[in-house]
C-alpha positions in Angstrom: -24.7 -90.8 -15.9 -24.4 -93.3 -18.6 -23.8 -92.1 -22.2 -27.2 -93.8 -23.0 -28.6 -91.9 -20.0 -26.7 -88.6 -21.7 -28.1 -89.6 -25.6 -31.8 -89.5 -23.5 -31.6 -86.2 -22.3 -29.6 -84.6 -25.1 -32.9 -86.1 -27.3 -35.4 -84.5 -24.8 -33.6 -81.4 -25.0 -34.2 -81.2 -28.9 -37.3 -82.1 -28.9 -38.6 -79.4 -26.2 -36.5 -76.7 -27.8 -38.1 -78.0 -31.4 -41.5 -77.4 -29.8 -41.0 -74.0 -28.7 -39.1 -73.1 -32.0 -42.6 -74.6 -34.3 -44.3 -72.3 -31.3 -42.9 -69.2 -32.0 -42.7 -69.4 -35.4 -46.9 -70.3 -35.5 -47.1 -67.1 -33.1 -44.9 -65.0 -35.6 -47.1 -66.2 -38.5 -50.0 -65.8 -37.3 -49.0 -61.9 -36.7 -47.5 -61.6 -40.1 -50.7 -63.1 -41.7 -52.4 -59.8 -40.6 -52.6 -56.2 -42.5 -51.3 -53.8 -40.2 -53.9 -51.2 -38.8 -55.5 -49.6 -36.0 -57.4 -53.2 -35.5 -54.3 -55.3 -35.7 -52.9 -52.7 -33.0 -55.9 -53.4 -30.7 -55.7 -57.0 -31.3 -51.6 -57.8 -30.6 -52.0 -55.7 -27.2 -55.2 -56.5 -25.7 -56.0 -60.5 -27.0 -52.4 -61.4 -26.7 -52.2 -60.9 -22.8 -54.4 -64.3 -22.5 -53.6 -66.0 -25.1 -51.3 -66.4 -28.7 -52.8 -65.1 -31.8 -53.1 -68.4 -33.0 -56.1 -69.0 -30.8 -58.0 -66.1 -32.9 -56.2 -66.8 -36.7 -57.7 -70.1 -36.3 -61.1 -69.1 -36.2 -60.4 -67.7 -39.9 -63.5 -68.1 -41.8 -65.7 -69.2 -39.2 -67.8 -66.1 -38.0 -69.8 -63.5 -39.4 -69.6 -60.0 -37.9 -72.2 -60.6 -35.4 -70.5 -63.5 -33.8 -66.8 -61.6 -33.8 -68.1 -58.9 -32.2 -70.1 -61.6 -29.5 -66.5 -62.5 -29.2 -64.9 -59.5 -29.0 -67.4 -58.5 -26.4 -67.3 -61.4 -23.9 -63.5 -61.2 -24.2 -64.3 -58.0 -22.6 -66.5 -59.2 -20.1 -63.4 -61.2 -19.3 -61.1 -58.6 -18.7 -59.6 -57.7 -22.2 -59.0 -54.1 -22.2 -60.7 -53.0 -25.1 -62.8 -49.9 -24.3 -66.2 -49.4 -25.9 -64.8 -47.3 -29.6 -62.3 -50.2 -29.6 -65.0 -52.6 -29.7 -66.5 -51.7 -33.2 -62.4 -51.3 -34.5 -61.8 -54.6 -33.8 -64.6 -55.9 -34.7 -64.3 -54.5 -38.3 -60.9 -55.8 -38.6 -61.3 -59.0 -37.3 -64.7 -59.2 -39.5 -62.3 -57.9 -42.3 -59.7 -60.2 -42.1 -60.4 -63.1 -40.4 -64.6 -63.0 -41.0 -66.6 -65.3 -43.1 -67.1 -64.9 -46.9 
């Protein structure tokens, strides 16, 4: 392997290992960002087996409390395990924290 060759990879290796650094930190924010509770609970088990947080703190401002819980209910329908009480706790929370004002 020529050291331009070497220079290549060494670069490529940064720049993954970058990524995934900026990844995990967004991930770690985006859990931090949240007040703890029985909502936030419900949320980092059950939405975080499909996807990061990110992909719910982005929607920040968007929804009103009808559409989070339309959300939190088809993410059931998709196999989130949130049981039927959990439904309006997350719901609240999410409404709370992340809803429109």
């Amino acid at each position: 392997m020529s050291a331009a060759e070497v220079v290549s990879a060494f670069r490529r290796t940064l720049l993954i290992a970058g990524s995934a650094c900026l990844l995990a930190g967004a991930i770690i924010t985006a859990a931090d960002d949240l007040p703890d509770g029985e909502g936030k609970k419900i949320l980092e088990k059950s939405c975080t087996t499909c996807h990061d947080l990110t992909e719910v703190t982005k929607l920040r401002g968007f929804y009103t409390r009808a559409q989070w819980r339309d959300v939190v209910v088809t993410m059931k329908e998709y196999g989130a395990t949130v049981d039927d009480k959990q439904v309006d706790v997350l719901t609240d929370y999410l409404t709370t924290n992340l809803g429109k004002k």
